[in-house]
Each structure stands twice: as C-alpha cells, then as structure tokens.
VEXDREN-2710 file (C-alpha; in Angstrom, 1 decimal):
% VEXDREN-2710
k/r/px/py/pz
1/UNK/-16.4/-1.8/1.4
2/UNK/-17.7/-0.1/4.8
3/UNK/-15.5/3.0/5.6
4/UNK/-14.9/4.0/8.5
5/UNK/-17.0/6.7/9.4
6/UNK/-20.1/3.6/8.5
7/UNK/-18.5/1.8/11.5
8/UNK/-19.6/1.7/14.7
9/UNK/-17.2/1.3/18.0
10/UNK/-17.6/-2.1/18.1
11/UNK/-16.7/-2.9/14.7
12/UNK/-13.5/-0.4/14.9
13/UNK/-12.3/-2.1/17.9
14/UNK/-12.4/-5.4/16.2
15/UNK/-10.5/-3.9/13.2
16/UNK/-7.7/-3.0/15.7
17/UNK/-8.0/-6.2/17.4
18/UNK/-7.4/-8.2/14.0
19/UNK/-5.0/-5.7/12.8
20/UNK/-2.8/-7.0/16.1
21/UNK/-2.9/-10.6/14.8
22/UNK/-1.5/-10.1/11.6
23/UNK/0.9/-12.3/10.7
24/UNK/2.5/-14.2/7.8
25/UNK/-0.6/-16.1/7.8
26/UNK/-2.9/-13.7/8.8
27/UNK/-3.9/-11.0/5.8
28/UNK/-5.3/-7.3/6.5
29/UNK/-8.2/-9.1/3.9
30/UNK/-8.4/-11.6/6.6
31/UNK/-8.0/-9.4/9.6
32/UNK/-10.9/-6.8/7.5
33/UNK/-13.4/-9.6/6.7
34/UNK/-13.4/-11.1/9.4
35/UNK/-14.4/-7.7/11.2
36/UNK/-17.3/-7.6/8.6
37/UNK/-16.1/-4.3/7.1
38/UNK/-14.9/-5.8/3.4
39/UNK/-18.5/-7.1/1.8
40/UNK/-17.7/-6.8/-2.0
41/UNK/-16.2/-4.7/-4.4
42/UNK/-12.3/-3.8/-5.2
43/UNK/-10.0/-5.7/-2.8
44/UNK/-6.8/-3.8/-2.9
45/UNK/-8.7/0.1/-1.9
46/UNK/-10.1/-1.8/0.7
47/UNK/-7.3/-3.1/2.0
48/UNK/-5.3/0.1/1.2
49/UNK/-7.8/2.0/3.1
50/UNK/-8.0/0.7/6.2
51/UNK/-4.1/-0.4/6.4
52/UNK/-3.4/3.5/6.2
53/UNK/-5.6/4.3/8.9
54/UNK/-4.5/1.3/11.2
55/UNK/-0.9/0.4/10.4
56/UNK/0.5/1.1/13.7
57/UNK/-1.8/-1.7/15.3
58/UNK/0.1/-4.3/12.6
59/UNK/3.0/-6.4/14.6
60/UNK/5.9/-4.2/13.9
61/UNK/7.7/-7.7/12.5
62/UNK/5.2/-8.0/10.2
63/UNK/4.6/-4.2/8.7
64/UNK/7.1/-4.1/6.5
65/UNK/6.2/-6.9/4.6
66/UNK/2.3/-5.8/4.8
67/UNK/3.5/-2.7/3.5
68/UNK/4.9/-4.0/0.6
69/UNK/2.4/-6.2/-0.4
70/UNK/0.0/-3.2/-0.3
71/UNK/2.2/-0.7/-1.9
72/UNK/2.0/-3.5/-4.4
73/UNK/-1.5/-3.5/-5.2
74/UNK/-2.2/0.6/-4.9
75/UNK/-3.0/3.9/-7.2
76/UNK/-2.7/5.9/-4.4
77/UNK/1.9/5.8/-3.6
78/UNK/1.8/9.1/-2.3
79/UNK/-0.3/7.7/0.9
80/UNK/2.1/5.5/1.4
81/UNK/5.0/8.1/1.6
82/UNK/3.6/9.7/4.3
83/UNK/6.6/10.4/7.1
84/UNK/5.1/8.7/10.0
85/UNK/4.4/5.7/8.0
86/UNK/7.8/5.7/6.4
87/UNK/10.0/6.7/9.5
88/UNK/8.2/3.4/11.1
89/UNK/8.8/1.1/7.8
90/UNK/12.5/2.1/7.5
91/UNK/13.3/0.8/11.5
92/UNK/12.5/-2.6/10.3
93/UNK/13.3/-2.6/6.8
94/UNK/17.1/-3.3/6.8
95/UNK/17.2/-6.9/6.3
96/UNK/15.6/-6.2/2.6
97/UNK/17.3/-2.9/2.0
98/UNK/21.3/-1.9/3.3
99/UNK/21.3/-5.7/4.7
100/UNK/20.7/-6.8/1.4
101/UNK/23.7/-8.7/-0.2
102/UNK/21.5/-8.7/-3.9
103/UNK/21.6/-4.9/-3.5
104/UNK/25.3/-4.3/-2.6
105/UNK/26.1/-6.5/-5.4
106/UNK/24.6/-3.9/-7.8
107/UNK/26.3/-0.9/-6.3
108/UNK/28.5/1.1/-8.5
109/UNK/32.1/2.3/-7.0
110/UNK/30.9/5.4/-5.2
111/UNK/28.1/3.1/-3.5
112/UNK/24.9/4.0/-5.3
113/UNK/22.1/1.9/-7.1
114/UNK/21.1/2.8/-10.5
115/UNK/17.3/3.1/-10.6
116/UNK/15.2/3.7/-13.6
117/UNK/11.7/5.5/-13.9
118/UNK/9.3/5.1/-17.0
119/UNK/6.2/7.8/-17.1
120/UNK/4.4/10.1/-19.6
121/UNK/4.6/12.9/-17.4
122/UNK/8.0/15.4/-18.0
123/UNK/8.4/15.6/-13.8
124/UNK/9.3/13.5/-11.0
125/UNK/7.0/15.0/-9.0
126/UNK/5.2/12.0/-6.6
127/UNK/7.5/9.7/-8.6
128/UNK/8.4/7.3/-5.7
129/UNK/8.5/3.7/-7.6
130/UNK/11.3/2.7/-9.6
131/UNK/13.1/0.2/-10.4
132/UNK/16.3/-1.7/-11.2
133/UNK/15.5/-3.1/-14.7
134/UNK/15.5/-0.1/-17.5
135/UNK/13.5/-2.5/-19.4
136/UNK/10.9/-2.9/-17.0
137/UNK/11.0/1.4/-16.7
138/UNK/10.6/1.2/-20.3
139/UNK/7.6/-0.8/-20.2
140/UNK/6.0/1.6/-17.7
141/UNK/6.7/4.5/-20.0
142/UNK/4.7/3.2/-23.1
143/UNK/1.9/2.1/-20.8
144/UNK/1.8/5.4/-19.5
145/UNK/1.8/7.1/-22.8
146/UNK/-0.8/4.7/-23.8
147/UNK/-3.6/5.1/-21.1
148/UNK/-2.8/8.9/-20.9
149/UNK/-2.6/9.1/-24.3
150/UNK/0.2/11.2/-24.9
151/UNK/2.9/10.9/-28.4
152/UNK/5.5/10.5/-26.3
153/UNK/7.5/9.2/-22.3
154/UNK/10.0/9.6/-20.3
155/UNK/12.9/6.9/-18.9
156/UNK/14.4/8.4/-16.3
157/UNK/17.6/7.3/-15.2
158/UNK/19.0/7.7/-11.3
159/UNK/21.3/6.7/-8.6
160/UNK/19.8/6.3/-5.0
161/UNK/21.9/5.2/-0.9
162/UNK/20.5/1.8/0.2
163/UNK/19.5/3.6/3.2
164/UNK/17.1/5.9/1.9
165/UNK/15.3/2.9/0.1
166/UNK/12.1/2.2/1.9
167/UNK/11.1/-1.1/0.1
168/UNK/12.4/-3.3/-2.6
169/UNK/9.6/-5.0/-3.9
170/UNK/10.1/-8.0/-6.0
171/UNK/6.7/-10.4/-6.0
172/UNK/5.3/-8.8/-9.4
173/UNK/9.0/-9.2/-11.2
174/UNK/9.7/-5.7/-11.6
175/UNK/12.7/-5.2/-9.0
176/UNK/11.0/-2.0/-7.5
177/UNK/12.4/0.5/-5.5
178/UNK/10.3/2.4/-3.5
179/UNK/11.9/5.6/-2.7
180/UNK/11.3/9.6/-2.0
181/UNK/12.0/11.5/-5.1
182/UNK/13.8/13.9/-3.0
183/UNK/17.0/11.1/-2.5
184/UNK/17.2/10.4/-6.4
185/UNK/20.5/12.0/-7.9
186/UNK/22.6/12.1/-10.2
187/UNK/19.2/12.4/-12.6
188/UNK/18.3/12.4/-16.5
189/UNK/15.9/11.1/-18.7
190/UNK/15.6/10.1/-22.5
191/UNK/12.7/11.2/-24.5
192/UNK/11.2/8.1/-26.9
193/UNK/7.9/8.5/-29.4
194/UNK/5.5/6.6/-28.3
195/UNK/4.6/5.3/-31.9
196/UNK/8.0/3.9/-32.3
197/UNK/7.8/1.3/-29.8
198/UNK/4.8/-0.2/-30.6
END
C-alpha cells in the first residue's frame, strides 16, 4: 500500500476523483487501484486507510453502506467512531436503523434493543460492536480469551435506542450493532472460564 504522505498531487487528486464515483458497483479497492495507490499487501488496512482520510468525497448515498462494509473488515473500530464521521453516517442511516421494521420487531416494551458483547477484557471501554445474537457475543468472548490468552471472558448484556445505532451490519451473520458505548444501558455481564467452553 502507498500512503499518503508517498503520494504526489496528482495521484491524491485522482484518489478524490474515484472516491466521487463510488457506487454500488464501484469499490474504494476499485476506486484505490485504479489510482495506483493499492500495489500489494493487506486489502482491508488499505482500504480502511484511505476511506478514513477521504470519506467525505464518497456519494453521500453510498457512504453508509461503504462504511459498513469497511467497519466490517477493520482492527481499528475506534477510527471509525470518530464524530464527524459518525454525525455524517447517522443522516443517511435510517432506512437500516429506526426505519428498520426487523429492528422494531425485536424491541422490548419500553422500546429498547437487547445487545450482547463478548470480550476478555473486564471494561467497555472502545467496545462499539455488538450484537443481537448472545451466542454469537459468546463466540467472541472465547475467541478473545483465546488469542489474548486469558482463563477467563466477559458476555455483556445491554439495551440500546434505534436511533443512537450507527450501523447494523449483517453480511458476516453476526447481526452487529455498531454503537457508542456511551448509549449502552441498562448493563451487566456474566463471567465464564474459559476452559469450560472448550
């Protein structure tokens, strides 16, 4: 991958350009390679990369579905929680999020959405991905505990507004919600030994 500081005006300008013709058939990959900036090496940083420093060049009726896909395919979620970003996403988000009839159906009687988070880690700190399968939180907890190596993890359980989701991700299966720790409530987690589950 060629960063940006490697690039010369030329090549940033036809970043930009591409980055305007993005479309449901048009990929950042697309719009990147095509600029000769992606030559080799891991696809999704690349991609991540360069859509946080050009987002606002994407067609606004396609960013939230760009968004997604490269939440999707990212280590880095707290970039992608920046308030800029996010304050842009959540304008054209609505069809997927409070528009979404799947959604409502799963609202409780005071109108929230029970989420689930699975981690090693004892905080919620930068926890901005859940999701709405406690099973699938699970999964996430004993991966966690496995590559951090740790005895034990976390499921977290929580009940989150429609409208402070900011994407509801379900290519990968996993009913994500992406959402600011700050709007989880109503929170508590179970402890579970790692060993047990294997």
């Amino acid at each position: 991958m060629i960063g940006y500081e490697d690039c010369d005006d030329t090549t940033i300008q036809k970043v930009i350009a591409n980055f305007r013709k993005i479309s449901n058939n048009y990929s950042v990959y697309k719009a990147l390679l095509d600029a000769g900036v992606y030559n080799g090496g891991n696809i999704s940083s690349c991609t991540n990369y360069w859509f946080l420093l050009f987002w606002g060049c994407i067609p606004k009726e396609h960013l939230y579905e760009v968004y997604k896909e490269e939440f999707s395919d990212t280590k880095y979620y707290n970039h992608f929680i920046r308030e800029k970003l996010i304050s842009e996403i959540m304008k054209v988000n609505q069809y997927d999020t409070v528009d979404n009839n799947d959604l409502k159906d799963l609202l409780d009687a005071d109108g929230y959405l029970t989420v689930y988070h699975g981690h090693s880690k004892n905080t919620l700190r930068n926890s901005c991905s859940w999701t709405l399968v406690k099973e699938t939180a699970d999964w996430f907890g004993q991966r966690n505990a496995l590559f951090n190596e740790t005895n034990n993890y976390y499921v977290w359980t929580g009940k989150v507004k429609l409208e402070n989701v900011i994407a509801y991700i379900t290519e990968r299966k996993e009913a994500e919600i992406v959402i600011k720790p700050k709007h989880v409530v109503k929170r508590r987690k179970e402890s579970f030994l790692f060993e047990e589950k294997e």
